[in-house]
C-alpha positions as CSV (number, residue, x, y, z in Angstrom):
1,X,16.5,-72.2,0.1
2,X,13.3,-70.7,1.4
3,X,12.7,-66.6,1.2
4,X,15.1,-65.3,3.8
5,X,14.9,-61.7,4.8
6,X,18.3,-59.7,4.3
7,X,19.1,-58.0,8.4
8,X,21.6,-55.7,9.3
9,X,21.5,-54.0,5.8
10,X,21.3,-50.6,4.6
11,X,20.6,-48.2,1.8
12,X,22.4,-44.9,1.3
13,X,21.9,-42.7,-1.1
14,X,23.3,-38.9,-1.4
15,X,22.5,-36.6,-4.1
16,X,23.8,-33.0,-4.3
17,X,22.1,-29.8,-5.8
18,X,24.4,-28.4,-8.0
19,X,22.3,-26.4,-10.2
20,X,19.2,-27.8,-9.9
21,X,16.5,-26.1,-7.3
22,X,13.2,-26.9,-6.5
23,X,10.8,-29.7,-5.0
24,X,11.5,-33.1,-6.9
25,X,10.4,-36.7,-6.6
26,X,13.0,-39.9,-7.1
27,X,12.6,-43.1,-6.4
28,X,14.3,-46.5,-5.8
29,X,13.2,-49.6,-7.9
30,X,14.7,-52.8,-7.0
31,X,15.4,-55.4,-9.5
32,X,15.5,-59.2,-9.1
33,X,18.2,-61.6,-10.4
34,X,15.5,-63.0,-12.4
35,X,14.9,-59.2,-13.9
36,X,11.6,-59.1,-11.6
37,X,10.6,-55.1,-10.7
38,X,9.6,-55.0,-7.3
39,X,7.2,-52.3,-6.3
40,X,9.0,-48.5,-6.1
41,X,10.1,-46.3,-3.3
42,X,9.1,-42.6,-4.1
43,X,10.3,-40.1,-2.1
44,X,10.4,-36.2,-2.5
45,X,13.3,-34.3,-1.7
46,X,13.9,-30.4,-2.0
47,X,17.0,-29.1,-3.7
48,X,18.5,-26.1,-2.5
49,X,21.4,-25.8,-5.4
50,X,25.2,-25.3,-4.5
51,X,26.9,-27.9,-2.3
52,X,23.7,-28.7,-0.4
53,X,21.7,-31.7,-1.5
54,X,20.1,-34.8,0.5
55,X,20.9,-37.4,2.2
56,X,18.3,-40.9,2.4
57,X,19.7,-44.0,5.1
58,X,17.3,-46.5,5.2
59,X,17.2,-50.2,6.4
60,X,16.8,-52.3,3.1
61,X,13.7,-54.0,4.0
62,X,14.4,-56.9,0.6
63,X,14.0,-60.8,1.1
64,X,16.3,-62.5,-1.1
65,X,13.6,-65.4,-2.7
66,X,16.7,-66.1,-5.1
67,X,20.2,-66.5,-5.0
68,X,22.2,-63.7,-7.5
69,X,22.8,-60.1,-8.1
70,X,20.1,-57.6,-6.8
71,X,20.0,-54.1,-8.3
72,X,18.6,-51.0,-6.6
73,X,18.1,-48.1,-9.1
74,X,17.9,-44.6,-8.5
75,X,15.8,-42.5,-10.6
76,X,14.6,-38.8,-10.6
77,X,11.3,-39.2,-12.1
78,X,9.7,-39.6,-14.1
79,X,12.4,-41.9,-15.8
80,X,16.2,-40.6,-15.5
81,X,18.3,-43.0,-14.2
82,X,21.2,-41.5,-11.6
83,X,23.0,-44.3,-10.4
84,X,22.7,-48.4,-9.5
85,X,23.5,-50.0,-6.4
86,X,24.3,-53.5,-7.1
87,X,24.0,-56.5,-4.3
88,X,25.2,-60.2,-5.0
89,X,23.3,-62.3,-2.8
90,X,25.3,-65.9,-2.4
91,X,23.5,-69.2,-0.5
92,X,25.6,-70.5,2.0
93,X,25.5,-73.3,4.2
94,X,26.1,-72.7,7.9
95,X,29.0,-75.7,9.1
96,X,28.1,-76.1,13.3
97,X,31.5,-75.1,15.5
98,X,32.9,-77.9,17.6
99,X,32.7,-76.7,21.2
100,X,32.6,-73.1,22.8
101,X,33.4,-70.6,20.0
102,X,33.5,-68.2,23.2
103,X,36.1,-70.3,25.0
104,X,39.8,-69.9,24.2
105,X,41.5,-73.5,22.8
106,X,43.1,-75.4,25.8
107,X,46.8,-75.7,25.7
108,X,48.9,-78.5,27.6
């Protein structure tokens, strides 16, 4: 199969303060099936402590060059891992509908 960008996806991600205050950086490093690194998304957020915390929605801008699971890691940087977002991406072929798939079946 050729490169085919991934539509109508998105990333969320929501971290909460707790005890930690202050400007930080994390970022989002996706990894291949193949174990390839693609380049990072760094971001700065500011933490307020208590229940507040931030909230990143994204559209997940990835095309799928191989067939197989897809990790997105989240790290507070430098290097602590918070969490992984796994993604199995699964080749398909698309079989063409007989007749109107709008139209309801006739019935005699």
């Amino acid at each position: 199969m050729p490169p085919t960008p991934l539509h109508n996806l998105c990333i969320v991600v929501i971290l909460k303060s707790g005890e930690m205050r202050g400007n930080y950086k994390w970022k989002i490093v996706t990894e291949t099936p193949s174990h390839k690194q693609l380049p990072a998304v760094e971001l700065n957020a500011l933490f307020e402590g208590d229940e507040r915390g931030i909230a990143f929605v994204s559209p997940l801008l990835v095309v799928a060059e191989e067939e197989g699971l897809y990790w997105f890691d989240v790290f507070l940087t430098p290097d602590v891992l918070l969490t992984r977002i796994p993604l199995r991406v699964i080749y398909q072929k698309i079989q063409p509908m007989s007749g109107n798939p709008f139209q309801p079946p006739q019935h005699d």
